[in-house]
ChimeraX commands (.cxc) that place a marker at each C-alpha (Angstrom):
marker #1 position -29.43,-22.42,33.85 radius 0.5
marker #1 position -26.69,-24.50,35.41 radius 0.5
marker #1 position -27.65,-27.73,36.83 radius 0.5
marker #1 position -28.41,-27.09,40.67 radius 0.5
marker #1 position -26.42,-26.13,43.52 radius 0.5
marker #1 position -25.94,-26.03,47.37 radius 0.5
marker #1 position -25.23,-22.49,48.62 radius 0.5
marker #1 position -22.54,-22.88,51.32 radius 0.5
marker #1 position -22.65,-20.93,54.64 radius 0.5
marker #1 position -20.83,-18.20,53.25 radius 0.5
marker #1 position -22.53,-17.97,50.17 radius 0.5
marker #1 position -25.94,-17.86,52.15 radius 0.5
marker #1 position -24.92,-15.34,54.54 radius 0.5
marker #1 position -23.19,-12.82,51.51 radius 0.5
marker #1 position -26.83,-13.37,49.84 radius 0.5
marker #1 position -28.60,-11.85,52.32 radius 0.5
marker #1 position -25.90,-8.95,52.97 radius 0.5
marker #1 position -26.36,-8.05,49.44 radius 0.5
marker #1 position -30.37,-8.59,49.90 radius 0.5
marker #1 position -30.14,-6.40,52.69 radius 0.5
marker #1 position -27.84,-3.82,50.88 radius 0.5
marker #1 position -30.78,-3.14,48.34 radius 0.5
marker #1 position -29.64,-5.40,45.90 radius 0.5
marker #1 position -32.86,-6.98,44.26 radius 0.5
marker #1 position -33.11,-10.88,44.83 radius 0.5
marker #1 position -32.61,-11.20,40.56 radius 0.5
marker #1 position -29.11,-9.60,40.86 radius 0.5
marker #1 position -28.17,-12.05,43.82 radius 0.5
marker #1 position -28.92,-14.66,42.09 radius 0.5
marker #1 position -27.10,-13.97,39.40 radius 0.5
marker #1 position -24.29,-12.61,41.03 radius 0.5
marker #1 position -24.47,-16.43,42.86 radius 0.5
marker #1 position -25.31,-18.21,39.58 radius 0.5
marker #1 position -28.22,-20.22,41.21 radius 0.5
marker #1 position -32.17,-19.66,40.32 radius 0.5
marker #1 position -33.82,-16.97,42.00 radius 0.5
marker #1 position -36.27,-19.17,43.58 radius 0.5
marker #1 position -33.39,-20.04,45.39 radius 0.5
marker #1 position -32.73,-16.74,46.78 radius 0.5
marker #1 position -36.34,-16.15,47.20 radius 0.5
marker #1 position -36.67,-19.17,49.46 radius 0.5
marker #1 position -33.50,-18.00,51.48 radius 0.5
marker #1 position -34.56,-14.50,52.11 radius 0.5
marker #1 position -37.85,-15.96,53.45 radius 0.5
marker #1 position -36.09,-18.36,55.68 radius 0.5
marker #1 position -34.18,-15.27,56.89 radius 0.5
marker #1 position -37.07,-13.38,57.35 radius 0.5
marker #1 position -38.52,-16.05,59.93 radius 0.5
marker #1 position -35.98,-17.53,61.82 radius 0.5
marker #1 position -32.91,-15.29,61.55 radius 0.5
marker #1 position -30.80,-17.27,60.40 radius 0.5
marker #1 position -28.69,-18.25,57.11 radius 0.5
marker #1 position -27.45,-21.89,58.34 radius 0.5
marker #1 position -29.71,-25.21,56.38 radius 0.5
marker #1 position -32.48,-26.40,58.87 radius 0.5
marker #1 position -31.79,-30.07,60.09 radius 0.5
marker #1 position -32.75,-32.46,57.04 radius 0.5
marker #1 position -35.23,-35.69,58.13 radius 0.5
marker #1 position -34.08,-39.00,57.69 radius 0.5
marker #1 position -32.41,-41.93,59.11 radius 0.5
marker #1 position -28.30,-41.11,59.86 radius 0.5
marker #1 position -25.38,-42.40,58.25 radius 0.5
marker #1 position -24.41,-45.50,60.33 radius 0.5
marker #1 position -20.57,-45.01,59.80 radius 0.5
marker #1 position -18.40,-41.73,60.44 radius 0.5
marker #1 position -16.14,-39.98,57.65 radius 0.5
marker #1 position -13.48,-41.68,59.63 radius 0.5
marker #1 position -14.83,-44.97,59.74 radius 0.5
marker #1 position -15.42,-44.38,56.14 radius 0.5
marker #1 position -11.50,-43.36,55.33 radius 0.5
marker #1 position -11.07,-46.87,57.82 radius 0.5
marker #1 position -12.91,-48.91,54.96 radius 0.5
marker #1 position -11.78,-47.44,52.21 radius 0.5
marker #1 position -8.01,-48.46,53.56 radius 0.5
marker #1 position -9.02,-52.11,54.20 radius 0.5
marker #1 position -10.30,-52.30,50.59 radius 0.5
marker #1 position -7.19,-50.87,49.17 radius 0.5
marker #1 position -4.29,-52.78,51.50 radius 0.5
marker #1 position -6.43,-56.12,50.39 radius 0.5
marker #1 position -7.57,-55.34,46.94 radius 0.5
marker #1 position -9.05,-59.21,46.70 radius 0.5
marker #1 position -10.64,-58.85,49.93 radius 0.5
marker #1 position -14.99,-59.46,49.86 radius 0.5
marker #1 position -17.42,-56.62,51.92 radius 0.5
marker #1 position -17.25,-59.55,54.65 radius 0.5
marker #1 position -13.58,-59.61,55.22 radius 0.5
marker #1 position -13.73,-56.08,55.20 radius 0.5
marker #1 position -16.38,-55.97,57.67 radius 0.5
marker #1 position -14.94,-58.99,59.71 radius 0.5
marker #1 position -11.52,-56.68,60.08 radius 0.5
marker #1 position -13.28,-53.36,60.77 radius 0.5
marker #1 position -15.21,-55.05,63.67 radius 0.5
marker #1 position -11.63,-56.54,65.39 radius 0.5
marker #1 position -10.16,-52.84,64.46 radius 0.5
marker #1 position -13.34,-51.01,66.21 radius 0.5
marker #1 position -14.87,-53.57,68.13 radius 0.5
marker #1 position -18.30,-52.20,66.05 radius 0.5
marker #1 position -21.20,-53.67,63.93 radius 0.5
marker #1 position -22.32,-53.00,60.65 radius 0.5
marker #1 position -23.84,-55.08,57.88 radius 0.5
marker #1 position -21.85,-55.93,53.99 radius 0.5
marker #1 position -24.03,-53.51,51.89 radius 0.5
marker #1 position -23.34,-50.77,53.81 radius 0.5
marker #1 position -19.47,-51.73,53.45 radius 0.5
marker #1 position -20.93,-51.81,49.74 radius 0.5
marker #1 position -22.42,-48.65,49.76 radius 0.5
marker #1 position -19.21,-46.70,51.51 radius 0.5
marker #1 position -16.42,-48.61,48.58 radius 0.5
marker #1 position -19.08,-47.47,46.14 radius 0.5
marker #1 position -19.26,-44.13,47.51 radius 0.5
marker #1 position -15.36,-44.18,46.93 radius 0.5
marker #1 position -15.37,-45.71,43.38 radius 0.5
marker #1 position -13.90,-49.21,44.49 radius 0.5
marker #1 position -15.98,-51.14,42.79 radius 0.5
marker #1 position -15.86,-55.24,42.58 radius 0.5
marker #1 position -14.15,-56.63,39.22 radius 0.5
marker #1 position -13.04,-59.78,37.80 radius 0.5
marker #1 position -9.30,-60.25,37.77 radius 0.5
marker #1 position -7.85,-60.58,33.89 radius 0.5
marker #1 position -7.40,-63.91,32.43 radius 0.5
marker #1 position -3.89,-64.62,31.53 radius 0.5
marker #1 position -2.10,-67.84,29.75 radius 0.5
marker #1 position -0.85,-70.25,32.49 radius 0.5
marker #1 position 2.87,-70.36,31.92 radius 0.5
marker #1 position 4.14,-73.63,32.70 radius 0.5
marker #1 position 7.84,-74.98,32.91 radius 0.5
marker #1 position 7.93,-75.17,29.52 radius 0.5
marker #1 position 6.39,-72.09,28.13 radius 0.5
marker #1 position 9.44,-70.69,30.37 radius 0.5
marker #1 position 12.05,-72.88,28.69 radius 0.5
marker #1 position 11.07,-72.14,25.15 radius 0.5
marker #1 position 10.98,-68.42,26.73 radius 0.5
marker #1 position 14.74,-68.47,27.99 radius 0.5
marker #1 position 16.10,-70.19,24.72 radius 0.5
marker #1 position 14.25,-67.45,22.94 radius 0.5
marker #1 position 15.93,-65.20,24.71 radius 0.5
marker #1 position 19.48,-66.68,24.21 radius 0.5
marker #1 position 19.11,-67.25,20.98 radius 0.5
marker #1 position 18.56,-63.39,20.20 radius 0.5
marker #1 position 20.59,-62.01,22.97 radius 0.5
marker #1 position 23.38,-60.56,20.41 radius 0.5
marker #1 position 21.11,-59.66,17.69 radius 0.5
marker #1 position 21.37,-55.57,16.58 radius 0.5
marker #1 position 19.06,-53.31,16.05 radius 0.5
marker #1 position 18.81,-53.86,11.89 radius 0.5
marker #1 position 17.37,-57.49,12.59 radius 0.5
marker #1 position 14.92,-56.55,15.15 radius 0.5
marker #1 position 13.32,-54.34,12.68 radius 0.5
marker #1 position 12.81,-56.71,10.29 radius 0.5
marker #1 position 10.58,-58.33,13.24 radius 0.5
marker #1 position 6.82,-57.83,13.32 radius 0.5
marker #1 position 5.34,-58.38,16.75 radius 0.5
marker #1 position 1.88,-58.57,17.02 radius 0.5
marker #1 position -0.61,-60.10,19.41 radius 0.5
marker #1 position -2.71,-61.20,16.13 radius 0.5
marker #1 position -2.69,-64.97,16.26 radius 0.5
marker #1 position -3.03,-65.40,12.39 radius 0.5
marker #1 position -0.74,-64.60,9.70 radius 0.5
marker #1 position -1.32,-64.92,5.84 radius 0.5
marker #1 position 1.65,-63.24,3.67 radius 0.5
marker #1 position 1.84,-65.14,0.45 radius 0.5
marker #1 position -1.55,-66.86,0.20 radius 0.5
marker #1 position -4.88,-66.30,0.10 radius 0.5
marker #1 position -7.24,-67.53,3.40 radius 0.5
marker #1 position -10.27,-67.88,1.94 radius 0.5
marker #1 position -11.87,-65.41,4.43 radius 0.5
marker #1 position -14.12,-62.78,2.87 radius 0.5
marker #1 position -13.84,-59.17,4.17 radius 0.5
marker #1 position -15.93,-55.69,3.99 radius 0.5
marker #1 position -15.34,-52.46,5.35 radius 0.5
marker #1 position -17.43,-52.13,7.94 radius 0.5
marker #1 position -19.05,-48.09,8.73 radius 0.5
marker #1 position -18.49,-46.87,5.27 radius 0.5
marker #1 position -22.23,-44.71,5.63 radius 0.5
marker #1 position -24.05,-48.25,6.76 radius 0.5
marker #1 position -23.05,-50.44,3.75 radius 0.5
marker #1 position -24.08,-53.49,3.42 radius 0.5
marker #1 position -21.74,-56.54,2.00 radius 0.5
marker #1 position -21.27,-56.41,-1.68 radius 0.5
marker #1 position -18.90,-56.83,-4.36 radius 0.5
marker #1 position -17.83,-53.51,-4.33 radius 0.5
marker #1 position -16.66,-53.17,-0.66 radius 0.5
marker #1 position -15.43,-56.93,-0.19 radius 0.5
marker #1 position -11.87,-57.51,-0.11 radius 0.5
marker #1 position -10.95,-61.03,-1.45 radius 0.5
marker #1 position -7.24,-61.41,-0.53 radius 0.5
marker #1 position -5.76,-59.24,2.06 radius 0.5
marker #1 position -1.82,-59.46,1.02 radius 0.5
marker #1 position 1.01,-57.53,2.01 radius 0.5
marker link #1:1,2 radius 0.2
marker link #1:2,3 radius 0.2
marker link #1:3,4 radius 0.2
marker link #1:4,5 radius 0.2
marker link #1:5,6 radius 0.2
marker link #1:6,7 radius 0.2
marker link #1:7,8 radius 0.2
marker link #1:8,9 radius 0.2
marker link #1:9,10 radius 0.2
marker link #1:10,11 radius 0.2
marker link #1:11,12 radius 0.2
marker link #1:12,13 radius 0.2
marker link #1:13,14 radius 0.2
marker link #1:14,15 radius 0.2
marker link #1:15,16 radius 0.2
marker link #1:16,17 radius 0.2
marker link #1:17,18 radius 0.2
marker link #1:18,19 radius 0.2
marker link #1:19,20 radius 0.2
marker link #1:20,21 radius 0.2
marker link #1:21,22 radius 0.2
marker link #1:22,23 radius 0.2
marker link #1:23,24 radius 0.2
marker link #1:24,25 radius 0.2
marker link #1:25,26 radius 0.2
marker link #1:26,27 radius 0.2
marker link #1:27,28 radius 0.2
marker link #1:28,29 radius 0.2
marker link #1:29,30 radius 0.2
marker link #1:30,31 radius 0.2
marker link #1:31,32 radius 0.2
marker link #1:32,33 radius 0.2
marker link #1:33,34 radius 0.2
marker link #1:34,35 radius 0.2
marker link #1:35,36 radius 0.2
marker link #1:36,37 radius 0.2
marker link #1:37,38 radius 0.2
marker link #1:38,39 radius 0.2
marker link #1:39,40 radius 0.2
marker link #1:40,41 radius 0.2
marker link #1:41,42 radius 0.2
marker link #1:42,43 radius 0.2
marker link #1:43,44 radius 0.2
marker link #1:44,45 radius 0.2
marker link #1:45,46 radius 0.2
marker link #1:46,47 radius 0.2
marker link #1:47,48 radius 0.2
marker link #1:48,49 radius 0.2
marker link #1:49,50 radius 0.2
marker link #1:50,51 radius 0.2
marker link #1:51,52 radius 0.2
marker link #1:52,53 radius 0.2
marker link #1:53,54 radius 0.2
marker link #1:54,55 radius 0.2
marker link #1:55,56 radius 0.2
marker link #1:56,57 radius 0.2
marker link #1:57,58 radius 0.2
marker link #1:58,59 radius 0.2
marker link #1:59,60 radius 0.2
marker link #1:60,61 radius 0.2
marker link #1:61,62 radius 0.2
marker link #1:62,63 radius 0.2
marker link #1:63,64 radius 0.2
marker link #1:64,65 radius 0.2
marker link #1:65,66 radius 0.2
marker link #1:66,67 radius 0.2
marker link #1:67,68 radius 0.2
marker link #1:68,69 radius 0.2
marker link #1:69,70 radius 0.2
marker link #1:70,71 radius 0.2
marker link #1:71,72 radius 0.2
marker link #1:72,73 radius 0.2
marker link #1:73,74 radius 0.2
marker link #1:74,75 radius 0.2
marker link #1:75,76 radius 0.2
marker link #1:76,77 radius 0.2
marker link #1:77,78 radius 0.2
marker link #1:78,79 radius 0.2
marker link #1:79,80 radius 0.2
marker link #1:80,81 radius 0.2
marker link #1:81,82 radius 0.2
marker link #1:82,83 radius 0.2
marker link #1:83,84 radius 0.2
marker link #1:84,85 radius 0.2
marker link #1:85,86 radius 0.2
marker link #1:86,87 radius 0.2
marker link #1:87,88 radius 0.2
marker link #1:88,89 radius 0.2
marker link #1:89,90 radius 0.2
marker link #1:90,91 radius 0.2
marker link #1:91,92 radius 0.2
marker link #1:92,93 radius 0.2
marker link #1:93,94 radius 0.2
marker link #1:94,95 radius 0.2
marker link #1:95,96 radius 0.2
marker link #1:96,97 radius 0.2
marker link #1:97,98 radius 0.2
marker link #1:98,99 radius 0.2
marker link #1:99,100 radius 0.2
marker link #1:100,101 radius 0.2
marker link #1:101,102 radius 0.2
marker link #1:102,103 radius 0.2
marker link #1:103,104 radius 0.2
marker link #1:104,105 radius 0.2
marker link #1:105,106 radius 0.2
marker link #1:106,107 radius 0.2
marker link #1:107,108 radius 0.2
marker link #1:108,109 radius 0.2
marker link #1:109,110 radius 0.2
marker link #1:110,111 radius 0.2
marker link #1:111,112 radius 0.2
marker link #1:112,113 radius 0.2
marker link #1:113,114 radius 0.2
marker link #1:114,115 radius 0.2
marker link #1:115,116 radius 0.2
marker link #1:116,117 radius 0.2
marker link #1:117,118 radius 0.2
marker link #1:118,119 radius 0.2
marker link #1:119,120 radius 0.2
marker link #1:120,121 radius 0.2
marker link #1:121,122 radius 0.2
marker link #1:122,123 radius 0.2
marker link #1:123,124 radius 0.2
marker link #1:124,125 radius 0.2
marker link #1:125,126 radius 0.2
marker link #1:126,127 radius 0.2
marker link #1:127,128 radius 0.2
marker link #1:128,129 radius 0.2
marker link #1:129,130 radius 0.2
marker link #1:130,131 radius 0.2
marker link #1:131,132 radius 0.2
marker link #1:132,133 radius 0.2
marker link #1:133,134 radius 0.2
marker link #1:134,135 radius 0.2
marker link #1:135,136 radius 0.2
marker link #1:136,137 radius 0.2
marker link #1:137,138 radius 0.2
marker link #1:138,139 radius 0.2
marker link #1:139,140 radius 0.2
marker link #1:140,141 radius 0.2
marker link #1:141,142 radius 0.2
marker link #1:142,143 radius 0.2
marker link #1:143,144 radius 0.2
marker link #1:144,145 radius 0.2
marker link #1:145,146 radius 0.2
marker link #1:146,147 radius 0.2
marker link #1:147,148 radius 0.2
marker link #1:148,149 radius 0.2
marker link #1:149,150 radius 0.2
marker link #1:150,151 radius 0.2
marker link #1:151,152 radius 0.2
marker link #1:152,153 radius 0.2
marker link #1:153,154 radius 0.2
marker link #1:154,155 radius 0.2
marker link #1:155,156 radius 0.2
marker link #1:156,157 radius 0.2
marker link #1:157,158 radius 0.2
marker link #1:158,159 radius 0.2
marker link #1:159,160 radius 0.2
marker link #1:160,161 radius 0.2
marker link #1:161,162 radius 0.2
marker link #1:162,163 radius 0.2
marker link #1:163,164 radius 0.2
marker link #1:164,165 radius 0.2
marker link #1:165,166 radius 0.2
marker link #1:166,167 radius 0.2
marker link #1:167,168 radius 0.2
marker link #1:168,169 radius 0.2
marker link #1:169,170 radius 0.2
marker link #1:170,171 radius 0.2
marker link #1:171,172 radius 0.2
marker link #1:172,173 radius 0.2
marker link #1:173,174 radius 0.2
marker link #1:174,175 radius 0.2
marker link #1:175,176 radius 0.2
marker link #1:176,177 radius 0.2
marker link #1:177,178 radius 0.2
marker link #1:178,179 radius 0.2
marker link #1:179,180 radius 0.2
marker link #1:180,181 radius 0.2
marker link #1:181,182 radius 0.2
marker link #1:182,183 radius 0.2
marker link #1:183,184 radius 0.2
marker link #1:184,185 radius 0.2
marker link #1:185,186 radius 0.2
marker link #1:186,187 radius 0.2
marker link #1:187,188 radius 0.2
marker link #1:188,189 radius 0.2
view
């Protein structure tokens, strides 16, 4: 069986057409794709009120509107550093309303915003930027047959013509475990 399913309005009111029709309640459902116990349950819900639409549901109401919602999920993304309490702070001066940080949370949640720590990067200072430009002028006219005898890489270590003393295994070769027969002594080019 599929995972589970809200009939819509029309879906509802079709259901009990076909009901009505003399189509049994296992054909509807499968016709529908839901369980029958669905169908069952709507048909008796027909039966004593008349009517196709979902009854009122109990519990407490959303504090915030699907607008107010669209309202906070702009904030977030003009000021993508901005905390729940700037965001609340400007949705208060914008709507001259109240409501607390979690449920500015909940709604960027609800939206997939969620909180995450900006990427690291080098600092570049002056001089990282003049070795940079000289870099750069110093390979300005190079062609395309010495570029390719450049490697660029964002490994930090580089051993072509000597050994580095650094042991190595394959690693997920059915769960094997360091040994002579799967440890690389000298990894040379």
């Amino acid at each position: 069986m599929p995972p589970r399913r809200k009939l819509n309005e029309f879906e509802r009111a079709r259901a009990v057409a076909w009901f009505q029709d003399g189509v049994p309640k296992r054909e509807v459902a499968r016709r529908l794709h839901v369980s029958i116990s669905v169908i069952v349950r709507l048909i008796q819900r027909f039966t004593a009120t008349g009517r196709v639409q979902e009854r009122r549901r109990p519990g407490r109401p959303k504090k915030t509107t699907p607008r107010a919602d669209r309202l906070i999920e702009r904030l977030a993304l003009q000021t993508r550093s901005a905390s729940s309490s700037i965001i609340r702070r400007q949705r208060r001066v914008a709507t001259n309303t109240n409501i607390s940080q979690q449920t500015i949370r909940n709604r960027l949640h609800g939206f997939n915003l969620r909180s995450r720590r900006p990427a690291v990067r080098p600092r570049l200072t002056p001089g990282h930027r003049a070795a940079r430009r000289a870099f750069c002028r110093r390979h300005v006219r190079w062609t395309g047959q010495q570029w390719s005898q450049v490697l660029f890489s964002d490994e930090s270590r580089f051993t072509l013509n000597h050994n580095d003393d650094r042991l190595r295994f394959c690693n997920g070769l059915g769960g094997l475990q360091p040994s002579p027969q799967n440890t690389l002594v000298s990894c040379t080019g």
